[in-house]
C-alpha positions as CSV (number, residue, x, y, z in Angstrom):
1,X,-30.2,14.3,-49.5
2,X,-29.8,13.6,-45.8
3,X,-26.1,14.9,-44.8
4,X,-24.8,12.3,-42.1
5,X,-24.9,13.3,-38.1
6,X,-21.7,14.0,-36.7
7,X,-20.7,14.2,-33.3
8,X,-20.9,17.5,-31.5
9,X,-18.0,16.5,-29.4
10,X,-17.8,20.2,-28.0
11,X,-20.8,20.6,-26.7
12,X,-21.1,17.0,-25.0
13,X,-17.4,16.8,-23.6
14,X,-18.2,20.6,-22.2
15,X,-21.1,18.7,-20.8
16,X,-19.3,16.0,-19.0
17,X,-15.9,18.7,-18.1
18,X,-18.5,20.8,-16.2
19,X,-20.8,18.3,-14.4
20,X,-19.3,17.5,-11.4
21,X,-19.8,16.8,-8.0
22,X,-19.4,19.8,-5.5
23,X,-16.1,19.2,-3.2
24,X,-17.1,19.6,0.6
25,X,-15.3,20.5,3.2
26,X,-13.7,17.4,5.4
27,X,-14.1,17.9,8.9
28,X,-11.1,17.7,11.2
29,X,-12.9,14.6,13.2
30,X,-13.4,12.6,10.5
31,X,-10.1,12.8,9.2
32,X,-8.4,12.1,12.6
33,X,-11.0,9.2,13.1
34,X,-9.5,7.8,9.3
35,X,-6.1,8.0,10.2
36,X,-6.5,6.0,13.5
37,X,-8.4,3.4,11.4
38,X,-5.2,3.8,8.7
39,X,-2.9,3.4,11.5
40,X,-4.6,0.7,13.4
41,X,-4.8,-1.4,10.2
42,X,-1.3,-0.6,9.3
43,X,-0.1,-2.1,12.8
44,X,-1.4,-4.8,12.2
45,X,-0.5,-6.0,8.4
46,X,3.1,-5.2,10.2
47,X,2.2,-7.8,13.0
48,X,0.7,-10.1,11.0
49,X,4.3,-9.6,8.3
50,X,6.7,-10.3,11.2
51,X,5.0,-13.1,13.0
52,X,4.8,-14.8,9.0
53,X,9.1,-13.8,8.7
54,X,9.0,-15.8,12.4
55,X,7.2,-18.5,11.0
56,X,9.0,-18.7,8.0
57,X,12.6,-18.0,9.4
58,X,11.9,-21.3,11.6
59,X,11.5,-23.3,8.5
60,X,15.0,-25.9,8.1
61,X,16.2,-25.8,4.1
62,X,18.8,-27.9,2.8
63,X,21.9,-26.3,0.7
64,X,21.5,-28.9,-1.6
65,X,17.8,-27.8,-2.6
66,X,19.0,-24.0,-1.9
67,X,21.7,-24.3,-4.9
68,X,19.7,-26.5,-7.0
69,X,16.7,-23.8,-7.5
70,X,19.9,-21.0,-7.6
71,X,21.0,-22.8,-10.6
72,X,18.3,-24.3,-12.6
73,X,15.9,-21.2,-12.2
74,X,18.9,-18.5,-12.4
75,X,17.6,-16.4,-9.4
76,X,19.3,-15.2,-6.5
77,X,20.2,-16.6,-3.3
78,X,17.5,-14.8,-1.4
79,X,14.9,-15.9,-4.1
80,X,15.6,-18.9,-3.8
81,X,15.6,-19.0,-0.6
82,X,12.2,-17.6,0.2
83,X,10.7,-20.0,-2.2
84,X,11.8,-22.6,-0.3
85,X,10.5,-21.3,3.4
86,X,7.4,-20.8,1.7
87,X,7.3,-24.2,0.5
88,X,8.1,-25.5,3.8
89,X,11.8,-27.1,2.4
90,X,9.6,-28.7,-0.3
91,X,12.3,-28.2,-3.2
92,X,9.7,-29.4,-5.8
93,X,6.8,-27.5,-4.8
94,X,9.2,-24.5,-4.5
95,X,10.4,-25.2,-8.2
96,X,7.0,-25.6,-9.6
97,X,5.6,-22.5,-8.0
98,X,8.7,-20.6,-10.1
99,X,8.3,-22.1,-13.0
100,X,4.2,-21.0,-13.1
């Protein structure tokens, strides 16, 4: 009678454990050249954040609409808020992009 094969888990997770790939050694240029890119890019997401907050700071929002999305979607002022300056003061827009 044939017995059934089992898995020789020691000997193929050894396998796996110890097959790896060498670590090298990072050279100092490379790394300083990567953290200028980091940096540059990092600059720029902030640019890009602030001049989205200018856009959206501009944007005229009624108290009426304001309260409304306060009480009916039981969020907080600045929630609510933002969801409306996103939506350009478009209180239904604002509410169906909540409720999704």
């Amino acid at each position: 009678a044939e017995k059934p094969r089992k898995h020789d888990s020691g000997a193929a997770d050894l396998e796996r454990v110890t097959d790896y790939a060498e670590e090298k050694e990072i050279q100092s240029s490379n790394l300083e050249t990567a953290m200028s890119v980091i940096g540059d890019r990092r600059s720029r997401e902030q640019k890009a954040k602030q001049e989205r907050e200018k856009e959206l700071a501009k944007v005229t929002i009624k108290k009426e609409d304001l309260e409304l999305i306060m009480t009916e979607m039981e969020i907080s002022r600045a929630a609510a808020e933002r969801s409306l300056r996103e939506h350009m003061g478009n209180v239904v827009e604002a509410l169906i992009t909540l409720t999704n």
